[in-house]
C-alpha angles and dihedrals in degrees: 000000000000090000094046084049095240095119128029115240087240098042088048082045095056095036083057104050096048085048086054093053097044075054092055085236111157113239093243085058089035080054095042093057098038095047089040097049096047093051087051089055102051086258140118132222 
């Protein structure tokens, strides 16, 4: 959806990060996917 420009990089950060604490997710495990999933993608937090 970033690189389609549906979502900014900053806007799918933040979503993801609200998504990983409703989850109870600590932030070093938050970090770790989105990091993790935007490298896999080609992209950068």
């Amino acid at each position: 959806m970033i690189t389609a420009g549906v979502i900014s990089l900053e806007d799918a950060h933040a979503a993801l990060t609200t998504a990983g604490r409703a989850a109870d997710q600590t932030d070093r495990d938050i970090h770790a996917a989105i990091t993790g999933g935007f490298a896999d993608e080609g992209l950068t937090p």
